[in-house]
N, C-alpha and C positions, 0 to 999 in steps of 0.2 A: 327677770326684769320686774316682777309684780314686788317680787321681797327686797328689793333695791331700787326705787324710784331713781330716775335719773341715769343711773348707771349703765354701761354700754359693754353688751357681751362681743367678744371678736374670737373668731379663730384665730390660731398663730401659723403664721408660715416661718419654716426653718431653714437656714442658709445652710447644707453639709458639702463639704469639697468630694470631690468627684475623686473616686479611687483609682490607684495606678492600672489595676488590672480594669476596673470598667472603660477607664480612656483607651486602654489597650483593643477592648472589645468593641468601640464605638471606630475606631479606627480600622480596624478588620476590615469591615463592614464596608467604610468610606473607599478603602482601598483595595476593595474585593480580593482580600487574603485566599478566599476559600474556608468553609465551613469547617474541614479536615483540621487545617493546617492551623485555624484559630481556637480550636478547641484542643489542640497539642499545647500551643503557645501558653493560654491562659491556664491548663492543667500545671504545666511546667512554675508558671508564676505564683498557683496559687499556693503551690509546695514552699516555695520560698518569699512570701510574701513579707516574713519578718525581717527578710536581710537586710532593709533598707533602698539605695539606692541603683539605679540600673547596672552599674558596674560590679556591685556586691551580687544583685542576682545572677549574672551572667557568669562570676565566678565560680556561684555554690551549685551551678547548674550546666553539667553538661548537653543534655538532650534541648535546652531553652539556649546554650553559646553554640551548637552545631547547626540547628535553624537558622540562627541568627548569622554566622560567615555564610550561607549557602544560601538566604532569599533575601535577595537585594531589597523587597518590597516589606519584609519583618524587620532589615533592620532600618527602614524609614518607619514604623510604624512604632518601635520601641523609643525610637531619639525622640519622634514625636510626643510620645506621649512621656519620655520622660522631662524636655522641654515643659509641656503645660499640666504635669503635676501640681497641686497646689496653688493654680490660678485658676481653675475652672471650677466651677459649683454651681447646684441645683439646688429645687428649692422645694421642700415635702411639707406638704399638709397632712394633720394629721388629725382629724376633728374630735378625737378624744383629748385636745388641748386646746384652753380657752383663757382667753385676757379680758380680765373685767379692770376698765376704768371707771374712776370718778367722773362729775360732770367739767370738772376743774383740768380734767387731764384731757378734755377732748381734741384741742389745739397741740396737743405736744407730739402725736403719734399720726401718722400719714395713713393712712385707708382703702386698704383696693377694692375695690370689689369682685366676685366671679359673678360666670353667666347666670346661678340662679338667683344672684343679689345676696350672695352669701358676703360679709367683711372681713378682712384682713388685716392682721400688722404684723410685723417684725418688731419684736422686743422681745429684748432677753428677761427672765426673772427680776434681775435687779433695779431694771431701767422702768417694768412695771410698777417696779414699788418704790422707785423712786418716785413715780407720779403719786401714786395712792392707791394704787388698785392693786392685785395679785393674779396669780397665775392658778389657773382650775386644769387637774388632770382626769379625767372618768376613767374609770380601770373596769374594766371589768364589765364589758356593754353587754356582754349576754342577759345581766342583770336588769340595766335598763330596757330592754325587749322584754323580759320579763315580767315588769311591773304595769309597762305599756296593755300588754296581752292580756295579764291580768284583771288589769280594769275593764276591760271589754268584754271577759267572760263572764267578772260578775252583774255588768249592766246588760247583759244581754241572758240573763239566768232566770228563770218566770220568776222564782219565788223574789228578786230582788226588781223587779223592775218598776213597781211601786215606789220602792223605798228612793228617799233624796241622799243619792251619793252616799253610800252606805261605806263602800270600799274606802274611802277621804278620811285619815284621822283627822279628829275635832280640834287635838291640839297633841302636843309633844311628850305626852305624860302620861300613856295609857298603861293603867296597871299589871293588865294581861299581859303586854307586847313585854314589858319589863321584869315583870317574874320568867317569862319564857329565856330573859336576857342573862338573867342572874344565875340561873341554874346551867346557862353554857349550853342551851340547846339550840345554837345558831346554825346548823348545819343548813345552809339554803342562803343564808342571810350574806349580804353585801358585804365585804370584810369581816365577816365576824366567824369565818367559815374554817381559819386554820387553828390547831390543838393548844399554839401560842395564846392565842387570844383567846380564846376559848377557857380557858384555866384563866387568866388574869379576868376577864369578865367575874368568874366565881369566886376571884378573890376580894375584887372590889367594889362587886355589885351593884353596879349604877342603879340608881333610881329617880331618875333625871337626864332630861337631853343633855343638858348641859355637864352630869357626870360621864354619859358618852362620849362625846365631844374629847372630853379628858381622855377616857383609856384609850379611845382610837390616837388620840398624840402622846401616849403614853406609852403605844406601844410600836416605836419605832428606835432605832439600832443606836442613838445616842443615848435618848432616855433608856433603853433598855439596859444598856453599858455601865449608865449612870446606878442603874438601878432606882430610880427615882419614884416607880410602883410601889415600893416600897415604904419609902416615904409620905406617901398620897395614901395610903392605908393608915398609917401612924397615924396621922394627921388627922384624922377624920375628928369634927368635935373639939380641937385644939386652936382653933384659930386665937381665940383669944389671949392665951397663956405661950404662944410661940414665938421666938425671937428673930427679930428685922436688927437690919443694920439702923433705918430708922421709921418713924411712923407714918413718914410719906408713902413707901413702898407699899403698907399693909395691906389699901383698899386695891391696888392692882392686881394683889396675889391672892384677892380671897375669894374667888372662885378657883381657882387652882391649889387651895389648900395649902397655901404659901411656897407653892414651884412655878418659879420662874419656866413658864413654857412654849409663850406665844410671844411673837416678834410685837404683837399689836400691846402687849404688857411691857414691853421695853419701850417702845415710845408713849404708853401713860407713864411711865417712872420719868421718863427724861423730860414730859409735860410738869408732871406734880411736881416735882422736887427741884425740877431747874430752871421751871419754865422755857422749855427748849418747843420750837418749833420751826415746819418749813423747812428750811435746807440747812440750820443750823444742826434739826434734830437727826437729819439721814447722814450729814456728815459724821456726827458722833456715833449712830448706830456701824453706819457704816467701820468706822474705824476700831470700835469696840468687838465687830465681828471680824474684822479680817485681821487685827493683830498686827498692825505696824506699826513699829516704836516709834517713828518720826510724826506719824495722825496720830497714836494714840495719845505721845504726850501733849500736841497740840488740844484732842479730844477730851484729854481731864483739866485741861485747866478754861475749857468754853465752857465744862459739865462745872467747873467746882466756883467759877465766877456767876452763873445764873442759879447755882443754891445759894448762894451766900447773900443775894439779891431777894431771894426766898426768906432770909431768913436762917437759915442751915447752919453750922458752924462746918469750918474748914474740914474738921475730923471728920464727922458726920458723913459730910458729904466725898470726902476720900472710901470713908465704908461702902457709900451707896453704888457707886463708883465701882470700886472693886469685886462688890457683891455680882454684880450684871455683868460684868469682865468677866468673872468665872463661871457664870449660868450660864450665859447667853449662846454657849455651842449648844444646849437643848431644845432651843427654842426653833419653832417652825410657825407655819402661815395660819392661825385661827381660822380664817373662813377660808381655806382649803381644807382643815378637818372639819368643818359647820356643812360644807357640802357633801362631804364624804361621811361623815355620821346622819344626816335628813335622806339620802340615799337605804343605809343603813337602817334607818328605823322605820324608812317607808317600806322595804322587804320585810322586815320582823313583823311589823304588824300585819300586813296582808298573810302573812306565815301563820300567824296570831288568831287570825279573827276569819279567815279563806283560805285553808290552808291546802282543800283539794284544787281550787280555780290556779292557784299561786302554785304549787309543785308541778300540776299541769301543764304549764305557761313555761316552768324552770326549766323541767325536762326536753319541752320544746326547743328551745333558745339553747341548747348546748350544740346543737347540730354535728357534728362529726367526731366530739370531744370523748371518748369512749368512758375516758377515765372519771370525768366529771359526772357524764349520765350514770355510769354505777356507782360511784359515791351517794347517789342522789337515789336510787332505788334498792341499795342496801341500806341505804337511813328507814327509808318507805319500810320495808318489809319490817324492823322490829318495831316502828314511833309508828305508824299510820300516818296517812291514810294509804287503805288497800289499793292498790297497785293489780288489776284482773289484765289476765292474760291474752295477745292478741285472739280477735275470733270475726271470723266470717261477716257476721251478721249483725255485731254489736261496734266494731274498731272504723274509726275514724282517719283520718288525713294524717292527724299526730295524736298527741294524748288531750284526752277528752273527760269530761267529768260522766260519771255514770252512780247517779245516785247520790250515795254519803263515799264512793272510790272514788278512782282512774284509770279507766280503759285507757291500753299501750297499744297504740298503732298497728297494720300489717305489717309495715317496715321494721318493727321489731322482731318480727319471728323470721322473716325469712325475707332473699334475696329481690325483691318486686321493684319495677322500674312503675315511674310518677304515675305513667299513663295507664299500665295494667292497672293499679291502684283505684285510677280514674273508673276504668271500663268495671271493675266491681261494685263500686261505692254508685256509680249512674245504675246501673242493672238494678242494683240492691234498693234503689226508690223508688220504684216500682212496684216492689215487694220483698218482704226477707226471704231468704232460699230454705226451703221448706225440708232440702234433704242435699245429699252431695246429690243424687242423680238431676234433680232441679235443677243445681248451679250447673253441673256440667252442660245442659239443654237449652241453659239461656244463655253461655257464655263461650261453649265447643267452640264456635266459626271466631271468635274472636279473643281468643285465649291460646296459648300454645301450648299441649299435652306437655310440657318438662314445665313452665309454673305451676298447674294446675297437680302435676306429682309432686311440687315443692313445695307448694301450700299443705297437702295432706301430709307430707313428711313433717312439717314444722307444728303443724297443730292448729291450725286456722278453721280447721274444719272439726276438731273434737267435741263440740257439742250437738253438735249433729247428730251423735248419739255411736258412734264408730269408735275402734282404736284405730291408729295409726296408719298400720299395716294392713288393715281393710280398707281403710279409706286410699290407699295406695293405690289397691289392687281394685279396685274400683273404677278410679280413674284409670289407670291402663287398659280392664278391660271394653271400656266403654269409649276409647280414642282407638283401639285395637277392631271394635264392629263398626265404628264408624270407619276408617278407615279401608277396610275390606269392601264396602259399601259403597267405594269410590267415592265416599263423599268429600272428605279432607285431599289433600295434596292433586287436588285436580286442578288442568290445565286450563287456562280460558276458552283455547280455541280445538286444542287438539279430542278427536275422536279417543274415547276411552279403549285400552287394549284389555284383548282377554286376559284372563288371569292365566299365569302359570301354572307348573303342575306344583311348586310352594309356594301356596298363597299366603301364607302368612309371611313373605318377603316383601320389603318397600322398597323402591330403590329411588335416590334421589336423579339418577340418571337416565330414568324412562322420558319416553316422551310426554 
């Protein structure tokens, strides 16, 4: 809202029709099928879910038409729901989708609110931009967590807490963030992360937001198809000596290096050259994108009467005409790649200029993504920064900055639930554990002898100055005298018994 005065952010709610097999499962339920007999039913459907209509599945399905002659209540819950197939729908939010109007379009679209005051609409793509505004997707929110964490670790770092917003680029053009860009070492960075893009970045080496801008919508499956990367290399330096249908178009296409790319360049062409605006000009856009011979001829002869009005000749403006006819499948939403490149170059730079706060923060934000997190610590190991192994007395909650590295979590070496985690890291504020027999002493009565074996299996305890296998057998022997001691597995109330004539037997079955 600060970089768009006036402008109004909404989330979109989406209308999806209710599937046969979910109306199937909702009716189960209503008609107390049984839990059995609706997870028969729904298995049976889901096998045949292509067939089409009820009468096609119950054909290609013997176990789903022998239910159905034999429970009177299955086959009221199949009519029913094949009955209100196609009429029932629900409605998904999904807050990595966002509708931004103009101030012009605040009256055209109806507004819900939810319980935190959060707003709503329903509009489709087209209906958005019919008014003015467009449609914003966030892809890839681990990212935004990312960047969020990031600026907190660097405002909360000694050496930065002087400085004014240090983490903020100053503006969009920082020379470090963009040799790191050119050279393809985006690994970490917000879209800039697959081998695709990665190669094309090093071919055409942005050196300007507004050059990224470009290859992020340069590199999607029309343009790519087109090959129009290509082209945008050629080009570079040619603006002047490059030929237009005519010399209305030129000033629209010359930051795209004369490629027709963005929806918002097809309505400067249809402004410049025809004077088209309003509803005149979405009619024509419209019709020019969808390719209907009945709009479209109406749409050349609205386009070729307000050139001529311009000025144009007839010819001319049949070129200009046909030229955007045949681009215009390339072209997409400019400030949907404007938000998706400032996304983009706010990770690159932080990558750039913070790059241990910033892979600390990434590695965080992946949470359960395996595949991501070791992409992201197989980069670490050959690029830096160094990546230290979990340990006892130095590892944190998650990953944490430790110096000019990153210290990796307990949770990365081995199996620990939140709250063991907890019961170490409170003990450890107190004071570092000075030895394993230390930590066992301050932590026996509330630790369980199999973590504390799994901590020294994993290595948690290797700088303690042990290997492994000592540190193993350490802890066993030292859960093993406690234990003989009656101290561990004792009862609250019961009288402790003599020992056996094998005392080194426990039994969880004593009194």
């Amino acid at each position: 809202e600060e970089l768009l005065p006036g402008y109004r952010f909404r989330f979109l709610l989406q209308r999806e029709e209710s599937s046969f097999i979910t109306l199937v499962k909702e009716l189960c339920e209503k008609l107390e099928v049984g839990e059995a007999l609706t997870g028969e039913i729904q298995q049976a459907i889901a096998s045949e879910r292509r067939r089409g209509g009820l009468a096609e599945i119950l054909e290609s399905s013997e176990s789903l038409a022998h239910i159905y002659n034999t429970e009177k209540k299955v086959r009221k819950v199949l009519h029913s729901a094949a009955a209100l197939h196609g009429r029932v729908s629900h409605f998904v939010h999904n807050s990595s989708k966002i509708g931004v109007l103009p101030p012009e379009g605040e009256d055209k679209a109806s507004c819900v609110k939810g319980d935190n005051g959060e707003e709503f609409i329903m509009l489709d793509r087209e209906a958005i931009a019919a008014h003015g505004g467009w449609k914003l997707v966030v892809q890839q929110s681990h990212f935004l967590s990312a960047l969020a964490d990031t600026v907190t670790r660097i405002r909360t770092t000694e050496n930065h807490l002087n400085k004014h917003e240090e983490w903020r680029p100053r503006d969009l053009n920082d020379i470090s963030t963009f040799d790191m860009i050119c050279d393809g070492d985006t690994v970490g960075v917000y879209l800039l992360e697959s081998r695709g893009i990665r190669d094309l970045l090093t071919k055409i080496r942005p050196v300007s937001f507004d050059d990224l801008v470009n290859v992020i919508s340069l590199y999607r499956p029309a343009p790519l198809e087109g090959r129009l990367w290509q082209k945008y290399v050629e080009n570079a330096g040619k603006m002047e000596n490059m030929y237009f249908p005519h010399r209305s178009i030129a000033a629209p296409l010359e930051m795209t290096r004369g490629l027709l790319l963005y929806r918002e360049q097809v309505r400067e062409i249809l402004l410049e050259s025809a004077g088209l605006k309003g509803q005149d000009a979405v009619f024509v856009e419209r019709a020019l994108r969808m390719k209907d011979p009945s709009d479209l001829q109406s749409a050349r002869l609205t386009f070729i009467r307000g050139a001529i009005e311009r000025e144009i000749d007839e010819k001319d403006a049949q070129k200009i005409f046909d030229y955007v006819l045949h681009n215009i499948g390339f072209t997409f939403d400019k400030a949907f790649s404007c938000t998706q490149a400032y996304i983009s170059y706010r990770s690159a730079f932080l990558k750039a200029h913070h790059p241990v706060e910033y892979f600390a923060a990434l590695l965080d934000s992946t949470g359960d993504v395996r595949d991501r997190k070791k992409r992201y610590l197989d980069y670490l190991e050959t690029k830096g920064p160094k990546v230290f192994p979990p340990e006892v007395n130095y590892s944190g909650r998650g990953f944490i900055r430790e110096n000019a590295a990153i210290r990796a979590p307990m949770s990365e070496a081995c199996d620990m639930t939140a709250e063991e985690i907890e019961t170490v890291l409170q003990e450890r504020g107190t004071g570092i554990y000075m030895s394993l027999e230390d930590f066992l002493e301050r932590l026996s009565g509330n630790m369980a002898m199999e973590t504390a074996i799994n901590m020294a299996e994993c290595g948690l305890f290797d700088s303690l100055g042990m290997g492994r296998k000592e540190a193993r057998d350490i802890v066993l022997a030292f859960y093993d005298e406690h234990a003989r001691a009656g101290e561990f597995f004792r009862t609250h109330a019961e009288p402790s018994r003599p020992d056996s004539d094998n005392d080194s037997q426990l039994s969880l079955f004593d009194d």
